[in-house]
N, C-alpha and C positions, 0 to 999 in steps of 0.2 A: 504494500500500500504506500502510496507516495505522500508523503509528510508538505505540509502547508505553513509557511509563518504567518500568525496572522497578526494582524499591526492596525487600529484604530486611525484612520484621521477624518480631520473635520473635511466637508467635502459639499460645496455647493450643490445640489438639485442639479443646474442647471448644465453642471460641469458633470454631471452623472449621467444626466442626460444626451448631452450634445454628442453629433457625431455620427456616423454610420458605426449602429451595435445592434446588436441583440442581445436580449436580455431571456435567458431560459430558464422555470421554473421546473427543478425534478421532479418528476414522477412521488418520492418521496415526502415531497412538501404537505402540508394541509392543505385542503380545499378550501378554494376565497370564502372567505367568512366575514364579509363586513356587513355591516346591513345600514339601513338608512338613518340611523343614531352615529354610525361610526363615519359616515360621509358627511356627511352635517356638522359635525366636530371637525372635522379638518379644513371644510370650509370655512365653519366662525372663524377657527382660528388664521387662516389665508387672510379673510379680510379684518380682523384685527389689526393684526400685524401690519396690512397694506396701509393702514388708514393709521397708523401710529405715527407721527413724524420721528420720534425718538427710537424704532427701532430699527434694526441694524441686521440682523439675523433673528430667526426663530429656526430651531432642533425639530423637526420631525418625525425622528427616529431613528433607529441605525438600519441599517441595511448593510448583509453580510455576501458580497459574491466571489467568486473565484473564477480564474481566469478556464473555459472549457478549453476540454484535454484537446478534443478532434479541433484540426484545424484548417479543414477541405473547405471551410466558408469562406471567402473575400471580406468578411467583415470578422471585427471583433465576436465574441460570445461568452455570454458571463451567467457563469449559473447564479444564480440568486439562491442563495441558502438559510437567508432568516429578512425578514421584513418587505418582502414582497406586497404584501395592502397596498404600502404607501403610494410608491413610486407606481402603482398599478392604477388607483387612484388617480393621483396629480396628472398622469400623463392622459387617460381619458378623458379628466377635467379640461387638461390644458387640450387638448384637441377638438370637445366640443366645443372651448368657448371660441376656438381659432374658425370652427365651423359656422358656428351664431353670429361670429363679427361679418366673415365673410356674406353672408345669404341677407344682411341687413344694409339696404340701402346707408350710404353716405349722408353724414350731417350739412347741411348745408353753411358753407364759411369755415367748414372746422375739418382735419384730419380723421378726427372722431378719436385719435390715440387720446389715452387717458393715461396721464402723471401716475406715479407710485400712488400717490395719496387722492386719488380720486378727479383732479382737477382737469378740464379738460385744457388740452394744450391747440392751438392754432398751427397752421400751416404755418406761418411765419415764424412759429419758437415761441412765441408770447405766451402763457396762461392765463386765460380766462376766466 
């Protein structure tokens, strides 16, 4: 059996995310078990955070993967071994909402991008 170091670091979402990967759940793992109490928590807590001017980071969790052994893919593959919900989660979240911005008509005068904290921003940089 091949021996693993394993090493904690802190690690952006977004830096988890980025990238051509896949991300493989074993066979081993539990079966998704969040339900709509555990989605709802992670959302309050999304837009808490978002809407906080003073915060800087919020901890969502750990998440444990390893790099997979087979290497016949052209991309990365990382088995995920403990905390699989989260990033299971955020990443449907963040794709329906990429879904919902796209199918919604444009603001008129405005980018429709929205600041960290809610505000909307203008085409020109300004915040409105």
């Amino acid at each position: 059996m091949k021996a693993y170091l394993m090493k904690a670091e802190d690690v952006r979402l977004i830096e988890l995310l980025e990238g051509p990967k896949q991300f493989i759940v074993p066979v081993f793992q539990c079966d998704y078990s969040w339900d709509t109490k555990h989605c709802l928590q992670l959302w309050k807590d999304i837009v808490r955070v978002g809407s906080d001017n003073k915060a800087k980071d919020h901890f969502v969790g750990s998440v444990v993967y390893l790099v997979a052994e087979e290497t016949s893919a052209k991309i990365t593959r990382w088995l995920l071994i403990d905390g699989q919900q989260r990033p299971t989660n955020l990443t449907v979240s963040l794709a329906a909402s990429v879904r919902s911005r796209r199918s919604r008509p444009a603001m008129s005068g405005s980018s429709g991008w929205r600041s960290r904290h809610g505000r909307s921003r203008s085409g020109s940089g300004k915040m409105e």
